[in-house]
C-alpha positions in Angstrom: -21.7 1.6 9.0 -19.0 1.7 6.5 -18.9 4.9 4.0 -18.0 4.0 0.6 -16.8 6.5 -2.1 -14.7 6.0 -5.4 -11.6 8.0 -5.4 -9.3 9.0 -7.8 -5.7 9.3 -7.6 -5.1 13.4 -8.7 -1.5 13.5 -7.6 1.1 12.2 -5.7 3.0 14.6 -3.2 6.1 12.9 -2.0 5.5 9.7 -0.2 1.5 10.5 -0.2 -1.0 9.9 -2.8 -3.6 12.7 -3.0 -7.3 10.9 -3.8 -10.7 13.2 -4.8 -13.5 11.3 -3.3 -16.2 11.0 -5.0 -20.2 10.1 -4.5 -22.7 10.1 -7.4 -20.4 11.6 -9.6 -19.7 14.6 -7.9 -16.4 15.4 -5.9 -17.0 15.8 -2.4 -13.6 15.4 -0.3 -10.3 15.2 -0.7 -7.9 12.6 1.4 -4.1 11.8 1.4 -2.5 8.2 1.9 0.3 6.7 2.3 1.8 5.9 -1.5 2.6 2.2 0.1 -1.2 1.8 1.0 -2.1 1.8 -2.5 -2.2 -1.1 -4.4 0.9 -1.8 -7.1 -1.5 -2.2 -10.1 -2.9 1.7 -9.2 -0.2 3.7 -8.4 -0.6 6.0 -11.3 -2.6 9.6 -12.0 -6.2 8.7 -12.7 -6.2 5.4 -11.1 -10.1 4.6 -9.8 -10.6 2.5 -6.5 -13.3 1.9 -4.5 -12.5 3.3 -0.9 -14.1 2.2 2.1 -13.8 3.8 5.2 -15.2 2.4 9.1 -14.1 2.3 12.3 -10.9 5.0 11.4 -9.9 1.6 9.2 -9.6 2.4 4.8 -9.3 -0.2 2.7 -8.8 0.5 -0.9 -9.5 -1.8 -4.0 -8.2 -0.4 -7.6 -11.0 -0.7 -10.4 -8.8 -1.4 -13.4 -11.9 -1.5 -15.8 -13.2 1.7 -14.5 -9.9 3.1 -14.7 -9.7 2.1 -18.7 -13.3 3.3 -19.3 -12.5 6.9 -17.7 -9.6 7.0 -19.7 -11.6 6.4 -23.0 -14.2 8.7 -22.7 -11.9 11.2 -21.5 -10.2 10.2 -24.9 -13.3 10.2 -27.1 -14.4 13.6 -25.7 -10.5 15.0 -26.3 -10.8 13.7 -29.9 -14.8 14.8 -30.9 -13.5 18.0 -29.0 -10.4 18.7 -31.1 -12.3 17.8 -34.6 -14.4 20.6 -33.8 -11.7 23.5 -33.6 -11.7 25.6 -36.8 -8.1 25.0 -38.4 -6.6 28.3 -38.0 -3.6 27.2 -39.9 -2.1 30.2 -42.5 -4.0 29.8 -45.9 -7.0 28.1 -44.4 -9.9 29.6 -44.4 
């Protein structure tokens, strides 16, 4: 039986892409692929695909939409995060 997981592409290293493997949110392995096995559209940091693995075969498919929500929320939290420092700019109190 095939095992699914989504993956994330943290880093490449060289010719190798670097994914964190994910199930149910939580990071749970870490695998490295050949750059070329990834496809065109993904081959960037915090590109999401849905990685299947049987019978020592992987197949990857990028999630462009997941990869563009990530990215917003990881924005939206950035943003509500940053309006909540205290400006600590000289004069300000």
């Amino acid at each position: 039986m095939p095992e699914t997981y989504t993956a994330v592409l943290d880093r490449f290293e060289e010719s190798t892409a670097v994914l964190l493997l994910e199930q149910d949110g939580e990071q749970v392995e870490e695998m490295s692929v050949a750059r070329d096995m990834l496809p065109r559209a993904g081959r960037h940091q915090d590109a999401i695909f849905e990685l299947e693995i049987s019978d020592e075969t992987v197949s990857l498919r990028y999630r462009e939409q997941d990869t563009a929500q990530r990215r917003a929320n990881a924005q939206s939290r950035f943003d509500r995060l940053s309006s909540e420092l205290p400006d600590e700019r000289p004069g300000k109190d």
